[in-house]
ZATORDREN-743586 format. One line per 8 residues: number of its first residue (from 1); for each residue x, y, z of N, C-alpha, C. Coordinates in nm, 4 decimals, padded with zeros to 6 digits, always signed. Example, Ala and Ser with C-alpha at 12.3 -4.5 7.8 and 13.67 -1.06 7.14 Angstrom:
1) +01.3190 -00.5690 +00.7800 +01.2300 -00.4500 +00.7800 +01.3200 -00.3300 +00.7800; +01.2850 -00.2250 +00.7080 +01.3670 -00.1060 +00.7140 +01.2900 +00.0030 +00.7870
END
This chain:
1) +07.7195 +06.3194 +11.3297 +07.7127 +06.4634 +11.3020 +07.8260 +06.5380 +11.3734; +07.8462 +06.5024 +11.4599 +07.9179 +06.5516 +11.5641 +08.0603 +06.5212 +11.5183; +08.0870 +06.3889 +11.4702 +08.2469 +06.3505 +11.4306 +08.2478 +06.4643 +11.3019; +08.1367 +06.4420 +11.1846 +08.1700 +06.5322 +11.0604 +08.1735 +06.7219 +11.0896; +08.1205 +06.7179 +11.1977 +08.1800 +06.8757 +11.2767 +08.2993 +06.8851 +11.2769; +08.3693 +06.8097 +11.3732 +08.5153 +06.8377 +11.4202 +08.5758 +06.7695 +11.3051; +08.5534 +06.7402 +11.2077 +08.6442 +06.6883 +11.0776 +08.6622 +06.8543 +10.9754; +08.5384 +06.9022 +10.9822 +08.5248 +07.0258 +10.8836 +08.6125 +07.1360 +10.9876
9) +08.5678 +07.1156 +11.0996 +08.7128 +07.2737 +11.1974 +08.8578 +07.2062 +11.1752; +08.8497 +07.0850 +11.1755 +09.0196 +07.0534 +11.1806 +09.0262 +07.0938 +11.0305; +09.0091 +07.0619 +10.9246 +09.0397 +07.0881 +10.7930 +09.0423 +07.2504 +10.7861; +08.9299 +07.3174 +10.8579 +09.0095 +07.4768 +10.8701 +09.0953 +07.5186 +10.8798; +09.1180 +07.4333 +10.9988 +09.2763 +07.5133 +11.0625 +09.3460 +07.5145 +10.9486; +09.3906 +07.4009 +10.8827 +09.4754 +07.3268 +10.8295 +09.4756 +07.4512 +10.6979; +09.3529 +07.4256 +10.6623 +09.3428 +07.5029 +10.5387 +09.4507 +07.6857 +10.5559; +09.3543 +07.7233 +10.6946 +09.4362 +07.8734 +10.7264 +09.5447 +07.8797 +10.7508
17) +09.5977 +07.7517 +10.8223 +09.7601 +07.7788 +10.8334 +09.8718 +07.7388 +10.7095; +09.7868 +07.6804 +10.5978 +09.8537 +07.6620 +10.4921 +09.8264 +07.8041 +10.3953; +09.7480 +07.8735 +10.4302 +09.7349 +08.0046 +10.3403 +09.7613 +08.1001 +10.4367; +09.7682 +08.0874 +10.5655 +09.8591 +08.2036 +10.5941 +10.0287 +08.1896 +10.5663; +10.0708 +08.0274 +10.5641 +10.2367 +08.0288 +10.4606 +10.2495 +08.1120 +10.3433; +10.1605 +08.0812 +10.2964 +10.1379 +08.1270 +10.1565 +10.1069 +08.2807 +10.0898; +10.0719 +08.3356 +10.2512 +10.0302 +08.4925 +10.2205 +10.0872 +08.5736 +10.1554; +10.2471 +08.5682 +10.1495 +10.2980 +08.6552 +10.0543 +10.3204 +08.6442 +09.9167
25) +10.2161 +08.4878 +09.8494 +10.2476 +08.5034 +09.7526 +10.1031 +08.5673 +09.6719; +09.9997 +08.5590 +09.7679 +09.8648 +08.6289 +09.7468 +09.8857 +08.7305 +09.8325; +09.9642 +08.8159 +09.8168 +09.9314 +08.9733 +09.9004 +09.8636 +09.0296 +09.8085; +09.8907 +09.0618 +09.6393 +09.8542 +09.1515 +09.5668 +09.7642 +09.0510 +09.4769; +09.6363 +09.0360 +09.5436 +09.5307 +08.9477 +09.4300 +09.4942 +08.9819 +09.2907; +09.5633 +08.8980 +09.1831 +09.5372 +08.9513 +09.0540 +09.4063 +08.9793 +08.9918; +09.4121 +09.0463 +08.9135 +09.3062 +09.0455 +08.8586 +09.3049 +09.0587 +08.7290; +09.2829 +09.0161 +08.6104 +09.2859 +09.0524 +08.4711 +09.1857 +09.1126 +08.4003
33) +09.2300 +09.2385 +08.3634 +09.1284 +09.3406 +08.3085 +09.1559 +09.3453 +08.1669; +09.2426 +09.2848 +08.1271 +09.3007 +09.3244 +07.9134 +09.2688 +09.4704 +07.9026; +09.1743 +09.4477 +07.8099 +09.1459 +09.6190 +07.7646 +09.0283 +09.6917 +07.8625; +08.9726 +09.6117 +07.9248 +08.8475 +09.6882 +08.0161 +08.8740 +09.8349 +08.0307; +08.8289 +09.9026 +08.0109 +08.8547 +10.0939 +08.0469 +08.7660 +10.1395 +08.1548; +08.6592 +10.0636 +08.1877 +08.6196 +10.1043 +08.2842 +08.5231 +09.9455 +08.3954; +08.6115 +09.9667 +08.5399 +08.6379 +09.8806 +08.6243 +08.5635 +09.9258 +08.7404; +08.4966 +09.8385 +08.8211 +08.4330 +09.8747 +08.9651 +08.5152 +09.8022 +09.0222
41) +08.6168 +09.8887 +09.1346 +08.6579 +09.8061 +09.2896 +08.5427 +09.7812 +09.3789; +08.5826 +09.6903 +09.4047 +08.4903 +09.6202 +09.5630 +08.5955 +09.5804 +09.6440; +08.5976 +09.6361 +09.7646 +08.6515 +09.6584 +09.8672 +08.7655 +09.7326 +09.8504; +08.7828 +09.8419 +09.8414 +08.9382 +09.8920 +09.8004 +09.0147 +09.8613 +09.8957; +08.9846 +09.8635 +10.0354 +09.1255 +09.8328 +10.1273 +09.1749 +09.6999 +10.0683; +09.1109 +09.6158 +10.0111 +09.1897 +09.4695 +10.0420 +09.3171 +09.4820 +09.8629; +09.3599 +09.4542 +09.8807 +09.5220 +09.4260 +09.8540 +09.4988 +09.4078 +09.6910; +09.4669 +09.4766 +09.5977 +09.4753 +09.3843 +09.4628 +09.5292 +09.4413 +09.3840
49) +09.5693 +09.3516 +09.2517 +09.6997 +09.3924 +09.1397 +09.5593 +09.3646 +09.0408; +09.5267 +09.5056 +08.9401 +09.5035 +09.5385 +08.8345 +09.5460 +09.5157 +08.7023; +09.5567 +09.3818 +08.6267 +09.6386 +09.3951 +08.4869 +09.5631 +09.4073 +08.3716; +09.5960 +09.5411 +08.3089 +09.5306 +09.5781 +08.1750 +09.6547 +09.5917 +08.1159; +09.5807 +09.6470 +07.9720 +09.6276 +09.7403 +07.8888 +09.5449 +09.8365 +07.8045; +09.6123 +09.9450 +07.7699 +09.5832 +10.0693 +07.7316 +09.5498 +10.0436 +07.5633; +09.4264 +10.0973 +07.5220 +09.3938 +10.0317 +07.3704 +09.3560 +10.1821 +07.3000; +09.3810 +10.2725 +07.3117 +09.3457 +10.3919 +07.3092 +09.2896 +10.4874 +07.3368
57) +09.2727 +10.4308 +07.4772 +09.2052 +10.5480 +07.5724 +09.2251 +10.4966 +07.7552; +09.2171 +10.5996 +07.8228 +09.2959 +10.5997 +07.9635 +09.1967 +10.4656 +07.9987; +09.1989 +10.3678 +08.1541 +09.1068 +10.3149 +08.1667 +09.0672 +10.3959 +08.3107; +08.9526 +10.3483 +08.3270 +08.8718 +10.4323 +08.4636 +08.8597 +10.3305 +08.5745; +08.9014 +10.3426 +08.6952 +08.9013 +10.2403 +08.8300 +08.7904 +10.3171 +08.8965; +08.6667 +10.2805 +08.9374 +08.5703 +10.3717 +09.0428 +08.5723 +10.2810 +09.1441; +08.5646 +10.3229 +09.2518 +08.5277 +10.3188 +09.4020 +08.4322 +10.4049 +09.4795; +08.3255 +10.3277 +09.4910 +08.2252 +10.3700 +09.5472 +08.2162 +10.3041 +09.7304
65) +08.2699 +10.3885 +09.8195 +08.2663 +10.3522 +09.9520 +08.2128 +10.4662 +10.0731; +08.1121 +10.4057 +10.1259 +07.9890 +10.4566 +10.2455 +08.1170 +10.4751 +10.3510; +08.2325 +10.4301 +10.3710 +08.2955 +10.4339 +10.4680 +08.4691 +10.5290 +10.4698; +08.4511 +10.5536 +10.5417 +08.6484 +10.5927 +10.5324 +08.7223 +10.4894 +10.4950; +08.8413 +10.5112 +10.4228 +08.9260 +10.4216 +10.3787 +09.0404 +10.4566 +10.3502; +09.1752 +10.3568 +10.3864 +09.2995 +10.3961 +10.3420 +09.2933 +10.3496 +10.1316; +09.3331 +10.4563 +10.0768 +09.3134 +10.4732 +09.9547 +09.4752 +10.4455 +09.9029; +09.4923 +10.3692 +09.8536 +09.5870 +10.3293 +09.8033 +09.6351 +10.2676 +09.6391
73) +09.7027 +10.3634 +09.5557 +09.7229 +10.2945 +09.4530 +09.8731 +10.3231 +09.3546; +09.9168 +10.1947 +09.3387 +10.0471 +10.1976 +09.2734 +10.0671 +10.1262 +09.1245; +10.1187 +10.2271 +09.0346 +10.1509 +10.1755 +08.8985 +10.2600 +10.1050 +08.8925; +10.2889 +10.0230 +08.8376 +10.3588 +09.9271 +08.7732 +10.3571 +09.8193 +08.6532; +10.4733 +09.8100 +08.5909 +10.5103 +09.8299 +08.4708 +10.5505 +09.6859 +08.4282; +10.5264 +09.5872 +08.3944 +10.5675 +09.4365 +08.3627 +10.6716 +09.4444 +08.2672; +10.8396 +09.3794 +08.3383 +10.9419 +09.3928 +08.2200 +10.9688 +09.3231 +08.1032; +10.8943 +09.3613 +08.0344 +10.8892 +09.3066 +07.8892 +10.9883 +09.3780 +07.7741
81) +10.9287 +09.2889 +07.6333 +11.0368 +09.4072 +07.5179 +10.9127 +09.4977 +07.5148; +10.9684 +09.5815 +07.4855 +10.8979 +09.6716 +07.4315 +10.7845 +09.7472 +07.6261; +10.8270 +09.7509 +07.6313 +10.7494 +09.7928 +07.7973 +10.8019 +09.9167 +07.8414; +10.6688 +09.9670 +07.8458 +10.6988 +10.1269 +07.8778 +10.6601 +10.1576 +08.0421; +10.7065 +10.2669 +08.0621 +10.7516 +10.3209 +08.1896 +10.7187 +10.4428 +08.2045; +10.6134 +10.4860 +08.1218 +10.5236 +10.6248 +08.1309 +10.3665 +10.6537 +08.1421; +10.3483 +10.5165 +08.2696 +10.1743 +10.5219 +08.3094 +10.1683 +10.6274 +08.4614; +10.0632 +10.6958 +08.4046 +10.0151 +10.7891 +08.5050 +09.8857 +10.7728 +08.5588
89) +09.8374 +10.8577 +08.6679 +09.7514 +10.8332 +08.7262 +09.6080 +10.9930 +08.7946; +09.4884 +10.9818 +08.7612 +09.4668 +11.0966 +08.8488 +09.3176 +11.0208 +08.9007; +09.2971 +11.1138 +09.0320 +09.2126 +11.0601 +09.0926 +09.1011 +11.1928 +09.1156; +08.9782 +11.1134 +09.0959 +08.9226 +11.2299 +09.1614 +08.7987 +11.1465 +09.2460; +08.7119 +11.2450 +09.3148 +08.6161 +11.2625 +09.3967 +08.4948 +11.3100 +09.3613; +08.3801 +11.2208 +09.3755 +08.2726 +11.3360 +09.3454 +08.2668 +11.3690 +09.1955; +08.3680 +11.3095 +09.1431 +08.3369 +11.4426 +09.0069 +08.4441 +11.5168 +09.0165; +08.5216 +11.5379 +09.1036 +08.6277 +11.6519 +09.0931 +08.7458 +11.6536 +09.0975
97) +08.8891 +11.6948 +09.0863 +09.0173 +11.6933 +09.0897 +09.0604 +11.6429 +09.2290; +09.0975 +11.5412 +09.2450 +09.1654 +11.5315 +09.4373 +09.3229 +11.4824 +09.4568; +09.3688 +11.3842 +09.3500 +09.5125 +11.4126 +09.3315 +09.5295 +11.3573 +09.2186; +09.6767 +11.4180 +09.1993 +09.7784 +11.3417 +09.0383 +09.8582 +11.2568 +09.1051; +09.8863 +11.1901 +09.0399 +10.0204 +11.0633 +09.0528 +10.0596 +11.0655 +08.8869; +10.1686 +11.1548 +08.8824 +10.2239 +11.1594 +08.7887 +10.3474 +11.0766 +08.7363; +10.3750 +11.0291 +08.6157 +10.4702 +10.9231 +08.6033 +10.6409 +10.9551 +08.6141; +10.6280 +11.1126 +08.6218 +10.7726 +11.1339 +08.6675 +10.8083 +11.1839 +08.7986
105) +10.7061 +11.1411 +08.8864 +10.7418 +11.1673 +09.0259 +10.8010 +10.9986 +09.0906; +10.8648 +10.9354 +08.9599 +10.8986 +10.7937 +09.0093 +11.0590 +10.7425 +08.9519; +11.0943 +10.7066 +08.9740 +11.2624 +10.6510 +08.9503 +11.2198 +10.4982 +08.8081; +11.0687 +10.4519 +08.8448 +11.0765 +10.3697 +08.7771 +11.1638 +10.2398 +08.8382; +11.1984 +10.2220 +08.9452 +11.3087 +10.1265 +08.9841 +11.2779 +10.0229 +08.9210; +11.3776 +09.8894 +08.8782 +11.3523 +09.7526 +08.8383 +11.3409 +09.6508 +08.9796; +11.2506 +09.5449 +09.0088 +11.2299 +09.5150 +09.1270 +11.1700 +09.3753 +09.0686; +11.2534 +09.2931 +09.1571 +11.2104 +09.1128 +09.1247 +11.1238 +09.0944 +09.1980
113) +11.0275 +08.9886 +09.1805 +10.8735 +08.9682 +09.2366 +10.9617 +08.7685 +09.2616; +10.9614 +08.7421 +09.3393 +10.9997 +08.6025 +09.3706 +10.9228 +08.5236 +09.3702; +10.7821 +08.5684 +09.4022 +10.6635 +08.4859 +09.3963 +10.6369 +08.4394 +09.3048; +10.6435 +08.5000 +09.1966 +10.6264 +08.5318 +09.0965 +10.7380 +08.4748 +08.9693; +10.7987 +08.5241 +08.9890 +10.9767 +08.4802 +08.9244 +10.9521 +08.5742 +08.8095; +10.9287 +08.6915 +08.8257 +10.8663 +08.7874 +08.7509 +10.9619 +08.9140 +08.7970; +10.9929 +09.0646 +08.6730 +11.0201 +09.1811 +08.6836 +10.9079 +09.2847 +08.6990; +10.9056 +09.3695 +08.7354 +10.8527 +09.4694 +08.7327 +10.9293 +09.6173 +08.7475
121) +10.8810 +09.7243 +08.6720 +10.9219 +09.8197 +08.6696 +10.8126 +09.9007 +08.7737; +10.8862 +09.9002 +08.9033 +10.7334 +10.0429 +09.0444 +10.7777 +10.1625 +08.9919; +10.6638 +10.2196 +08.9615 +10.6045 +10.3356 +08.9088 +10.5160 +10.4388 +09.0378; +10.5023 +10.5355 +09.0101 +10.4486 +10.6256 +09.1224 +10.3370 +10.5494 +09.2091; +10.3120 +10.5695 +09.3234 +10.1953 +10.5167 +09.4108 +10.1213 +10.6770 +09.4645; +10.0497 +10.6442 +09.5181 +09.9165 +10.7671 +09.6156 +09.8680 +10.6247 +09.7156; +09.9115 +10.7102 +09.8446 +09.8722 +10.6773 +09.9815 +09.8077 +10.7498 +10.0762; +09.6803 +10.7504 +10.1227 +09.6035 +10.8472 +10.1765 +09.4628 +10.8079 +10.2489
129) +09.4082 +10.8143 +10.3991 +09.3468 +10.8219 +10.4148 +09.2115 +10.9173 +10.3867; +09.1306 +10.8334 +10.3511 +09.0074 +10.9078 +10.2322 +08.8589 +10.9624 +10.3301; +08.8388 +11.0499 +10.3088 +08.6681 +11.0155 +10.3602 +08.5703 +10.9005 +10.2683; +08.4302 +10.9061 +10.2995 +08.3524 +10.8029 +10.2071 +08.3051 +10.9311 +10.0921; +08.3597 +10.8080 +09.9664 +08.2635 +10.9230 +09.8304 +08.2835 +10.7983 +09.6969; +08.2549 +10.8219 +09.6074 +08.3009 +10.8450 +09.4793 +08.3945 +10.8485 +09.4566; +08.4850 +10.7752 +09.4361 +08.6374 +10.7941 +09.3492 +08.6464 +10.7236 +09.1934; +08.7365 +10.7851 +09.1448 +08.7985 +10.7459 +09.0029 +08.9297 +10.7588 +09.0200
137) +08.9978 +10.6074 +08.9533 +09.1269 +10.6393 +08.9345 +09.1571 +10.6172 +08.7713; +09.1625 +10.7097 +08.7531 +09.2362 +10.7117 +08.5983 +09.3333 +10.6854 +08.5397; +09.3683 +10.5705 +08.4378 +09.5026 +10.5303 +08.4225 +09.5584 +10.5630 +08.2777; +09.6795 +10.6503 +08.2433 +09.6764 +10.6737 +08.1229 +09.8525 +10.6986 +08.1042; +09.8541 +10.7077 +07.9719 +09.9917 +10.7312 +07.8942 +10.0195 +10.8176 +07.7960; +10.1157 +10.8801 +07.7258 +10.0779 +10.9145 +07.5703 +10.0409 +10.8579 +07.5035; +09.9348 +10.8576 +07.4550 +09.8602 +10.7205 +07.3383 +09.7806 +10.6857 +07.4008; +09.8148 +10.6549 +07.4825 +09.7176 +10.5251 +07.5695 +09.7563 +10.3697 +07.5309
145) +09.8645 +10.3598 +07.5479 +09.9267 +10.2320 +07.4599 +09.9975 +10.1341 +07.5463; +10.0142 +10.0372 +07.5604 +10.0905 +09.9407 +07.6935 +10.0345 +09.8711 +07.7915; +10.1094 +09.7539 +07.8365 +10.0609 +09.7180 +07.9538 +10.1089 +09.7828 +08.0987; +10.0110 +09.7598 +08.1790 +09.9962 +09.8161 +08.3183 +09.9381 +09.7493 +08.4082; +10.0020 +09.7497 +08.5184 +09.9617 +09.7103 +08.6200 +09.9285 +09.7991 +08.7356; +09.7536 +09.8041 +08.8057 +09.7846 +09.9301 +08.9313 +09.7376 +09.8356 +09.0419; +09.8154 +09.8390 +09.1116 +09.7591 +09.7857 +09.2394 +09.6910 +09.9013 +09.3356; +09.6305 +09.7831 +09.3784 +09.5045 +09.8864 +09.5058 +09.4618 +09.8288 +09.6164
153) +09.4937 +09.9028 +09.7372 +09.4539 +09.8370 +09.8098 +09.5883 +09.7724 +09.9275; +09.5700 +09.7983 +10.0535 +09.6872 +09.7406 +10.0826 +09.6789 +09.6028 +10.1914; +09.5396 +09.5897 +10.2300 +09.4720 +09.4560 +10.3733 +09.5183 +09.3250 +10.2573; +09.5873 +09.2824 +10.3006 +09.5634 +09.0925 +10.2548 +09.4721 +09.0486 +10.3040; +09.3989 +08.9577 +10.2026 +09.3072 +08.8581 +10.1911 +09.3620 +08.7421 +10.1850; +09.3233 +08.6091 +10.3064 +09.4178 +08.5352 +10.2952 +09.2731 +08.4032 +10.2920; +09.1887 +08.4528 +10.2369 +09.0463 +08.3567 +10.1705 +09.0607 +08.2399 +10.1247; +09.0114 +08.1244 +10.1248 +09.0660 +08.0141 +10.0667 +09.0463 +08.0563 +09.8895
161) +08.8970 +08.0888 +09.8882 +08.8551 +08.1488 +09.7844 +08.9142 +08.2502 +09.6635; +08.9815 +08.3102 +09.7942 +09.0620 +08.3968 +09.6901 +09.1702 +08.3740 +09.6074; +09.2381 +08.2781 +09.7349 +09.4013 +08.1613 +09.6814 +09.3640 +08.1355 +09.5484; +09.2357 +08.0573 +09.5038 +09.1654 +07.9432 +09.4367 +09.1944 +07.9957 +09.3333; +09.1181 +08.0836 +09.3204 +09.1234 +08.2093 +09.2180 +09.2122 +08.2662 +09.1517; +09.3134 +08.3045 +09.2558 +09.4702 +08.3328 +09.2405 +09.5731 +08.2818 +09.1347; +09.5024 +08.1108 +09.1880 +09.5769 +08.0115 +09.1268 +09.5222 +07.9842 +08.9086; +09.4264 +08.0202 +08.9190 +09.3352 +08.0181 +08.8043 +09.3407 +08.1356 +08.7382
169) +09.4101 +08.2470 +08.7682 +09.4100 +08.3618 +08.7104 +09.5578 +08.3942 +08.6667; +09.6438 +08.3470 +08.7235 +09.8347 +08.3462 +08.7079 +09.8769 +08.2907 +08.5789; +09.8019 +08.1552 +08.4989 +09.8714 +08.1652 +08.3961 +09.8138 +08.2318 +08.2891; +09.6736 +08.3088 +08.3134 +09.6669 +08.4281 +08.1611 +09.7722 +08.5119 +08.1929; +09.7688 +08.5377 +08.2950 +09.8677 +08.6627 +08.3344 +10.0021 +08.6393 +08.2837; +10.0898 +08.5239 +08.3055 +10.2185 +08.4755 +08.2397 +10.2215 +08.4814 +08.0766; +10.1219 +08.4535 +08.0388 +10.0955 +08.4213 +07.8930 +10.0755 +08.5144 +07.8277; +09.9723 +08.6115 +07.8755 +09.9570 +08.7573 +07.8217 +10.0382 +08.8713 +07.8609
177) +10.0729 +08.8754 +07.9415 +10.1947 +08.9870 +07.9873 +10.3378 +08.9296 +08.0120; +10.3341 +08.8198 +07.9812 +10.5210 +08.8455 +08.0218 +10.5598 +08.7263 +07.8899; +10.4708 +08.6868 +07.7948 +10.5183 +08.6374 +07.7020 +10.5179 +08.4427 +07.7688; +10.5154 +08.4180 +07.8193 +10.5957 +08.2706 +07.8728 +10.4691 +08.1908 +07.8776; +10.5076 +08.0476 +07.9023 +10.4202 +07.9480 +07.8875 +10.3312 +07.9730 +08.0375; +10.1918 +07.9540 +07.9575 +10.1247 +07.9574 +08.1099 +10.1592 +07.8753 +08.2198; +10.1997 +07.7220 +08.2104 +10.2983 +07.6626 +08.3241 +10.3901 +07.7307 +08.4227; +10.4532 +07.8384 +08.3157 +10.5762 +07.8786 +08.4376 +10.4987 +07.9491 +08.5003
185) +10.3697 +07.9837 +08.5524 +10.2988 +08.0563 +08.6128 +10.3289 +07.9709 +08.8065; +10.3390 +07.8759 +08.7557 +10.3512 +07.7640 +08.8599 +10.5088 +07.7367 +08.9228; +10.5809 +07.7603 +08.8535 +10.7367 +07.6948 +08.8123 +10.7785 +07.8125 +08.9763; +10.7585 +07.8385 +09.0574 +10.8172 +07.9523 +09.1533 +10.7465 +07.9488 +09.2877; +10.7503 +08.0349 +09.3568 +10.7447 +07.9987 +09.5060 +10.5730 +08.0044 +09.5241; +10.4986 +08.0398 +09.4153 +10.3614 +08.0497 +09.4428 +10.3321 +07.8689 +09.4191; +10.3924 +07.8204 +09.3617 +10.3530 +07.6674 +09.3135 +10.4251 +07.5653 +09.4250; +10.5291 +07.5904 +09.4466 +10.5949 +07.5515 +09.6111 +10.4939 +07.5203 +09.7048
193) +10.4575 +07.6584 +09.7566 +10.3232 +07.7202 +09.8444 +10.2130 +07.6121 +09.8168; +10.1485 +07.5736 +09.7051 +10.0491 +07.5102 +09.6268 +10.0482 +07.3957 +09.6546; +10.1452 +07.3268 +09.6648 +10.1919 +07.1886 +09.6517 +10.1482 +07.1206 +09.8235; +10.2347 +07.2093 +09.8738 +10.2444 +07.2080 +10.0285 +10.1480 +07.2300 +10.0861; +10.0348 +07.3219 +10.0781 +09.9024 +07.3134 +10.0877 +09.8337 +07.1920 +10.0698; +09.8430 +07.1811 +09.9286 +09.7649 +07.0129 +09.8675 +09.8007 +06.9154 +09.9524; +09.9270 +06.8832 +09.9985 +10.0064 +06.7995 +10.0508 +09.9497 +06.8106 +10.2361; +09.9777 +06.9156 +10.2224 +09.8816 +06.9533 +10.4182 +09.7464 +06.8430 +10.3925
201) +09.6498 +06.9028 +10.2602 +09.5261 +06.9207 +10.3152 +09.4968 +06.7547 +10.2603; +09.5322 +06.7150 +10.1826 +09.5758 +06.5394 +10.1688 +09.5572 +06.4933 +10.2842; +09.6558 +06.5022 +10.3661 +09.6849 +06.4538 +10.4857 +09.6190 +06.4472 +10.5847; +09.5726 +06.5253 +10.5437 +09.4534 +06.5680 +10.7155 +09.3158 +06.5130 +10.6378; +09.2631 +06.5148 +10.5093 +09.1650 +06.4541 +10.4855 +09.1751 +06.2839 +10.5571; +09.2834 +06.2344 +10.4467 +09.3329 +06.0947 +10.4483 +09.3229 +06.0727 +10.6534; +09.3627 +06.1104 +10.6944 +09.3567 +06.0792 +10.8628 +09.1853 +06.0631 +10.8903; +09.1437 +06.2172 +10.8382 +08.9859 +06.2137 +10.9045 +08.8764 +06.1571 +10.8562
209) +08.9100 +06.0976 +10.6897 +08.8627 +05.9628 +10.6545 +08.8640 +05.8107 +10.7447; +08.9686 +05.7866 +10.7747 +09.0129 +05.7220 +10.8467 +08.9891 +05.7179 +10.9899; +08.9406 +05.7628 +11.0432 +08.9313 +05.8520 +11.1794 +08.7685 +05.7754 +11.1912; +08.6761 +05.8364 +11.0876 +08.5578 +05.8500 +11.0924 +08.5448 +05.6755 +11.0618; +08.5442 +05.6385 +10.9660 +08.5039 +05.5037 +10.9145 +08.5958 +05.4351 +11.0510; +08.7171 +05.4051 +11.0793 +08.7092 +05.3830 +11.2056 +08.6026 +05.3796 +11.3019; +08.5800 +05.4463 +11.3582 +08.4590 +05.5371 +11.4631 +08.3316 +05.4686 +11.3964; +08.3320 +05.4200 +11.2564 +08.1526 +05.3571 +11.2529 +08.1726 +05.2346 +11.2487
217) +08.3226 +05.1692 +11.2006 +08.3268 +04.9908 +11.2080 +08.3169 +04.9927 +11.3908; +08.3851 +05.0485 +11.4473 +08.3837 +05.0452 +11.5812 +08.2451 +05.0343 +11.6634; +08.1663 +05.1388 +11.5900 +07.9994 +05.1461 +11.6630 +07.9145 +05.0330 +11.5812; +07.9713 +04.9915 +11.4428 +07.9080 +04.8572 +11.4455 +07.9146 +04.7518 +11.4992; +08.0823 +04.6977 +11.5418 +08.0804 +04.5785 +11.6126 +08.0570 +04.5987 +11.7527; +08.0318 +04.7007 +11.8075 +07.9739 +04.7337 +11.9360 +07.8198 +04.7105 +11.9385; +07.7576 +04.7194 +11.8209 +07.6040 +04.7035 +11.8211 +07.6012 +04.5394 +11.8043; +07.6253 +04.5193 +11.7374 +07.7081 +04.3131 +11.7039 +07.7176 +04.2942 +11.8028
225) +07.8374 +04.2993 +11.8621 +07.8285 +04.2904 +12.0578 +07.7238 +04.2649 +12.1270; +07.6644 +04.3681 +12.1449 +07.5094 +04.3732 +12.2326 +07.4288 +04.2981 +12.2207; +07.4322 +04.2529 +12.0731 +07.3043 +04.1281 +11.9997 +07.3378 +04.0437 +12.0875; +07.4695 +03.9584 +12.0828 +07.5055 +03.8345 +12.1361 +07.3944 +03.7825 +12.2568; +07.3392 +03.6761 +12.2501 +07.3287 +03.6084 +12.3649 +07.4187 +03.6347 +12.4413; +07.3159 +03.6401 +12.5828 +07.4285 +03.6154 +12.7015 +07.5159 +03.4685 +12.7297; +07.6189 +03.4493 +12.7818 +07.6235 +03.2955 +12.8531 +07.6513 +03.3003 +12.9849
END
């Protein structure tokens, strides 16, 4: 009991220090929403990327939090053909008006995602410490037409769970928004990261397999031992 203890903390470590390498390629945890229009956050501080699209009507982000929170949310624009660069944003409280994030308070800059091997067009953000309430973030365009991305949230989650997930959610995302084979979802520094992990946590299994079955041929021929007649 005691050896399969210290086999499961060593594989921790191992596990956390291979996903804290990896943290920047899970800073912004995806999430795929397609057409969903209306979305519940859970946990808004922690770090996540929103990917919809607009099917003819704005979509709705609520946050419901008992606590204060840094409130954070940024549009962005996946560089595709046809990819527009006119998603806006309003938030309210309660029910009521609390800010705009409008789409021309932004340059729109073009910005490479390496993790990713991906473009994006950053679009306006809202940064603000919140009291606890009710929020809505509203995401919309003329039409309501396009893909979008809002991230929310700015704490990394560096969860094994979440990685897992991460990893299982990247090639709809390649496939549905940027056109490309779900593989190349992998083909870049998030699949690097992946490998090297696997390759860590291989290793340290393979030892503490080894380790253990060791440790019981050992306590068997020690019990063998003892049988022996004396001479």
């Amino acid at each position: 009991m005691k050896n399969r203890k210290n086999a499961k903390w060593f594989l921790g470590i191992i596990l956390i220090c291979g996903l804290g390498f990896a943290a920047p390629a899970s800073a912004h945890l995806p999430r795929l929403e397609r057409g969903n229009v209306e979305i519940k956050v859970e946990k808004p501080e922690i770090s996540k990327a929103y990917y919809g699209w607009l099917e003819g009507k704005p979509a709705v982000y609520s946050i419901d939090s008992k606590k204060p929170f840094l409130l954070y949310a940024g549009l962005l624009s996946p560089r595709v053909e046809n990819g527009r660069m006119d998603y806006s944003a309003t938030i309210y409280k309660d029910g009521e008006l609390f800010a705009q994030v409008p789409a021309d308070d932004s340059f729109w800059l073009i910005n490479y995602e390496p993790f990713g091997n991906d473009y994006y067009a950053e679009g306006p953000e809202y940064e603000q410490e919140v009291l606890a309430g009710k929020y809505e973030i509203e995401v919309f365009n003329s039409g309501n037409r396009g893909n979008y991305v809002l991230a929310i949230g700015k704490t990394e989650n560096l969860s094994a769970g979440e990685f897992l997930r991460t990893l299982f959610v990247l090639p709809s995302v390649k496939e549905e928004f940027f056109g490309k084979p779900w593989w190349e979802a992998y083909n870049n520094l998030v699949g690097l990261f992946t490998l090297i992990i696997l390759a860590v946590v291989s290793t340290a299994l393979y030892f503490i397999v080894s380790f253990i079955r060791n440790k019981r041929l050992k306590s068997k021929l020690d019990e063998q031992y003892r049988k022996l007649p004396a001479r």
